[in-house]
N, C-alpha and C positions, 0 to 999 in steps of 0.2 A: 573543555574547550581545546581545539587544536592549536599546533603551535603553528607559527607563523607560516612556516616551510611548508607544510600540510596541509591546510585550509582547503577542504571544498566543498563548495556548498549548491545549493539546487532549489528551484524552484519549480512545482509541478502543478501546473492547474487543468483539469479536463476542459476541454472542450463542449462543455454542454450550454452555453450562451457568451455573451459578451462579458469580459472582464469585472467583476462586479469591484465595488471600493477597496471592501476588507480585501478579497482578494490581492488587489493593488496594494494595500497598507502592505501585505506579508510580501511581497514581491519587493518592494521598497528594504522593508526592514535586513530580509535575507540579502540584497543585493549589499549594502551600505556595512552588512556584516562581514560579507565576504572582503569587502574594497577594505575595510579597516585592518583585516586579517591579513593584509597583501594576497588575496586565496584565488582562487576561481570559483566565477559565479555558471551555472549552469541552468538551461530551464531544459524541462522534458514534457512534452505532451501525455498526459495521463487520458489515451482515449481508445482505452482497452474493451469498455462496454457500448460495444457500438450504437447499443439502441437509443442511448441516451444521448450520443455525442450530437450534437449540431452543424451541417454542414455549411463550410466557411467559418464556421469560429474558431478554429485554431488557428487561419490566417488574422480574423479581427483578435485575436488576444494577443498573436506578435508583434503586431501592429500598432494596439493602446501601450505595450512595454516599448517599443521602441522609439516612442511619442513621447516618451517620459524619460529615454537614454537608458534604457534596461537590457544590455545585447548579451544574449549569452557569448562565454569565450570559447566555449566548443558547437561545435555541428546541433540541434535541437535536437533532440530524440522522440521519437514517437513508439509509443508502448503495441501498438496496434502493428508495425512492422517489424516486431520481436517474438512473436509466439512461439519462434524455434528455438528460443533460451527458455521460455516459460516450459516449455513440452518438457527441455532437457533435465531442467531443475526439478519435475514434479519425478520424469523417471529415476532420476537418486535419489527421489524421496521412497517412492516405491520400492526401489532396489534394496533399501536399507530396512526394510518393514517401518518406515516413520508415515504412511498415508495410506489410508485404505478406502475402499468404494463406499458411498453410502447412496440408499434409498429412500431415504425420509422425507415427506414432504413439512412443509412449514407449518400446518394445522398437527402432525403427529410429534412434531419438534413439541409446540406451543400446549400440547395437551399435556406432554409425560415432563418437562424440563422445568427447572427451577429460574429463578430471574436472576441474572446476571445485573453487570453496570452497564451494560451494551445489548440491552432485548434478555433473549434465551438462552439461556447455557444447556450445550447440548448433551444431552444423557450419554451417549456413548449406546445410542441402540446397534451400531452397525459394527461396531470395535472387533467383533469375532466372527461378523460375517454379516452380510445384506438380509433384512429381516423378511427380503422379499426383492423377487428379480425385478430391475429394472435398465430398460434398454442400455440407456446413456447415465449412469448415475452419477453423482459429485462426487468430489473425491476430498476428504478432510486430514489433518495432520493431528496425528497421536499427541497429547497435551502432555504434560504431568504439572507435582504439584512445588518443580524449583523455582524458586522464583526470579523472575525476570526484573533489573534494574539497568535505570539510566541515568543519567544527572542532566537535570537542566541547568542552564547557567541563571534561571530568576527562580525557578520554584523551587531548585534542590532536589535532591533522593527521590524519585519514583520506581515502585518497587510493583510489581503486580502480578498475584498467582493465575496464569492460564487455566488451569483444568477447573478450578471453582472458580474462577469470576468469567468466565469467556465459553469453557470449554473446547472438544476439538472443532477449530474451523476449516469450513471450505476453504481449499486452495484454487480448486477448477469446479466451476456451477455445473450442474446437470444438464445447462443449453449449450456447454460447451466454452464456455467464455475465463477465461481466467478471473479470479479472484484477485483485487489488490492486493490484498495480504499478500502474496507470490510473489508477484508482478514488481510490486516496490520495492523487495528486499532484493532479488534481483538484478534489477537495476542501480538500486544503491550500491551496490558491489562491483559490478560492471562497470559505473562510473566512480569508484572510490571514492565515494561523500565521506566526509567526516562528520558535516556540522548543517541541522538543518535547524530552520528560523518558519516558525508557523504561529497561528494564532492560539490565545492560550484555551479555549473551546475545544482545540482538536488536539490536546496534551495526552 
């Protein structure tokens, strides 16, 4: 947990329909977190994949938060008029050899990969090069096997090895679209979150 001085926290829901409950439960809980931290509460439109997003619901979900006194304290951010930090973020990943092209479709993934906690863990067919040309292909981030930890303030120690439980993920889809994974982190940095308040499903 941050200390009081530092507190920030965020709320990020897509855009793909109206405000559902839970959703509203985490919007509550992270606002009510931040207010007790003295912190700032921020929301950010997560409506990066456009084919899902719903048009006018990003209006009707500020609308049901502000009907309930949920104001962000900064400007709303919108993920979808950021693609020039996503672009810049993927090129240091490329620059650094941390992301490479892949050409895999999700039948050749699902046929040669092992299951993960999260679907397929991907074999690493493209790691030394595209197993096959393709126009526009994805582009995934080199895993290994150190492991990544957090602490949550109710469950404790969450510790989880990337390359066997996950594998390397897409950062940017094959239609061009940024991946979350990118996008969030990101953004969380751009806006200097400390502390995020989500539902225990999405842990």
């Amino acid at each position: 947990m941050s200390s009081l001085s530092t507190y920030r926290g965020r709320f990020a829901p897509s855009p793909t329909g109206p405000l559902h409950f839970g959703s509203l439960v985490a919007a509550v809980g992270s606002y009510l977190d931040a207010r007790h931290h003295h912190g700032i509460w921020l929301v950010r439109m997560e409506d990066l994949d456009t084919p899902r997003c719903v048009p006018g619901a990003a209006d009707d979900i500020l609308r049901t938060l502000a009907a309930f006194g949920l104001h962000s304290d900064e400007p709303v951010i919108y993920q979808s008029q950021r693609t020039a930090a996503y672009d810049e973020a993927l090129q240091r990943l490329q620059d650094i050899g941390a992301a490479y092209p892949c050409c895999c479709t999700r039948k050749e993934i699902a046929d040669s990969a092992l299951h993960g906690i999260d679907g397929f863990v991907y074999p690493g067919t493209c790691r030394s090069g595209m197993a096959h040309q393709r126009p526009t292909p994805a582009w995934r981030v080199h895993t290994d096997h150190s492991p990544i930890e957090f602490e949550d303030a109710l469950q404790g120690c969450n510790s989880q090895n990337l390359a066997s439980e996950i594998g390397d993920f897409v950062v940017k889809r094959a239609d061009g679209l940024f991946a979350y994974q990118l996008a969030v982190v990101v953004d969380d940095a751009f806006q200097q979150i400390t502390d995020i308040v989500r539902g225990a499903d999405l842990l």
